[in-house]
N, C-alpha and C positions, 0 to 999 in steps of 0.2 A: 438437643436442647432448644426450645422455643426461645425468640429473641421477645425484647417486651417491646412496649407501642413506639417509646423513647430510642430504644437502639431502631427500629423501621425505619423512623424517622432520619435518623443519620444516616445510615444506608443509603436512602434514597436520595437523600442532599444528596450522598458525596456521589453517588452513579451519575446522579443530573450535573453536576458542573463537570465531570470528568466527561458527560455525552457531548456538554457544550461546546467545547473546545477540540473533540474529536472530529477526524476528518475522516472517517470508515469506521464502519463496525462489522463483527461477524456474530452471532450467534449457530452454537455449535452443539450439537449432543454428545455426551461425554459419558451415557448407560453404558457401564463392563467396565471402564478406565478404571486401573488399579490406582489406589493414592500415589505409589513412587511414580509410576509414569505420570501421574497430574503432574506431579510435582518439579519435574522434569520441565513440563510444559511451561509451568510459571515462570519459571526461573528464564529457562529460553526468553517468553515475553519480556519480563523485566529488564531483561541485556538489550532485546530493542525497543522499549519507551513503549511497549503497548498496556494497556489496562488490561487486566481482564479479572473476572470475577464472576462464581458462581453465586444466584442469587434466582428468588423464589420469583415465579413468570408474575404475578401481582404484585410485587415490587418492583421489578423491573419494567413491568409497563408502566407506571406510576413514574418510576426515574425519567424517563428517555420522554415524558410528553413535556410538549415545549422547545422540545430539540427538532435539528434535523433529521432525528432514529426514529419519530414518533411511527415513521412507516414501520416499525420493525414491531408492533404490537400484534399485530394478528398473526407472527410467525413464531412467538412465545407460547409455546407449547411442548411440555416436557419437559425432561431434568437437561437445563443448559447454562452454557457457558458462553457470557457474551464478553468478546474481546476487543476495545474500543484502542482505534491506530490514531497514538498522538502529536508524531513528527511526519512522519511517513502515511502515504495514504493504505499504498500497497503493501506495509508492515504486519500489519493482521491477516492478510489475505496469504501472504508468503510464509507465515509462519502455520497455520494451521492446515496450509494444504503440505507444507514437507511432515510436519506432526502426523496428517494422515494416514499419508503413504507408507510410515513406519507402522501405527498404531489402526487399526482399521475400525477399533471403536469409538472412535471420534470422527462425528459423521456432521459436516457441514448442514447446517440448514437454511441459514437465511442470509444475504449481504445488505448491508447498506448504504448508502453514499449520495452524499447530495441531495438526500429527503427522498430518495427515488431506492426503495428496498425490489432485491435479485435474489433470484435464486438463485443454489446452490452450485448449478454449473457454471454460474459468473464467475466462480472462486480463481477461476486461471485468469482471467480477465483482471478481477483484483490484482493477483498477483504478480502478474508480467506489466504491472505500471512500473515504470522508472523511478528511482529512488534520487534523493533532491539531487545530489551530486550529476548524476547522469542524465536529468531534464537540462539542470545548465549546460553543460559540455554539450547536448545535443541543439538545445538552445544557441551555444556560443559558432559552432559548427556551419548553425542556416545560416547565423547574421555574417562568417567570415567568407563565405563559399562566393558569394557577388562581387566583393571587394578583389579577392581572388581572381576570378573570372575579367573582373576589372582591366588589373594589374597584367594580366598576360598579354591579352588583348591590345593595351597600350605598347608593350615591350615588344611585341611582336614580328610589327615592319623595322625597327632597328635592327634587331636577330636577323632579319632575312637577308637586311643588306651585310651583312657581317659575313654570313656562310654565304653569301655568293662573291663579296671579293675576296675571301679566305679561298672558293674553290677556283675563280680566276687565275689568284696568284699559286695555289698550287701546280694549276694546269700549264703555266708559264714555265713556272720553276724546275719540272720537267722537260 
């Protein structure tokens, strides 16, 4: 069923404000995918805050101009799916490379991130980014490691003098 000029229009609102606020996208070819396994797919995205939505490559270049995806126009070709990561950068990317490796008709094509669009074998790259919890912790880690380093460093000559009249007086003691 043909959508009419009205429903385009919304469509394409709502892909543009969901591009705006997106921090990656993936588009993806999704030729042979049975409905249940799409379906599958959605549901999966939805559990992690990703968009995604199948839509007509002149719609969705129309959507995504004005955004940082607008790179992502000259790789809109063919029947795809584009999945825009809305907490997480590397949530799209981790999700349609494990979908892959199950489904082998679902064929990455394009990334993109930071106005700067990758191909398809960036997808590991997308995906082994850190998810927030683990940039903190990795974050909190650098900034404690000096203080650390610090702290030893200071306690050090006090420890020394301790194990040496600790082995004085054992060497007595015998």
């Amino acid at each position: 069923m043909a959508l009419r000029l009205e429903d385009k229009k919304v469509l394409v609102a709502e892909v543009n404000e969901v591009a705006k606020r997106a921090l990656s996208a993936v588009a993806a070819e999704y030729r042979g995918l049975s409905a249940g396994k799409f379906d599958i797919l959605r549901k999966k995205a939805r559990e992690q805050g990703i968009y995604l939505h199948v839509i007509k490559n002149t719609l969705a270049s129309k959507a995504v101009e004005g955004t940082e995806f607008e790179c992502l126009q000259s790789a809109l070709v063919g029947p795809l799916v584009l999945g825009f990561s809305l907490e997480d950068p590397g949530a799209v990317g981790r999700l349609m490379k494990d979908f892959a490796k199950e489904n082998d008709k679902l064929v990455v094509k394009a990334i993109a991130v930071g106005g700067t669009l990758y191909g398809a074998k960036d997808i590991d790259r997308l995906a082994s980014l850190p998810t927030k919890d683990q940039a903190i912790s990795i974050l909190m880690g650098t900034m404690k490691a000096p203080v650390e380093k610090f702290v030893r460093t200071l306690i050090e000559p006090t420890a020394m003098i301790v194990r040496t009249v600790k082995a004085v007086a054992d060497k007595q003691g015998s």
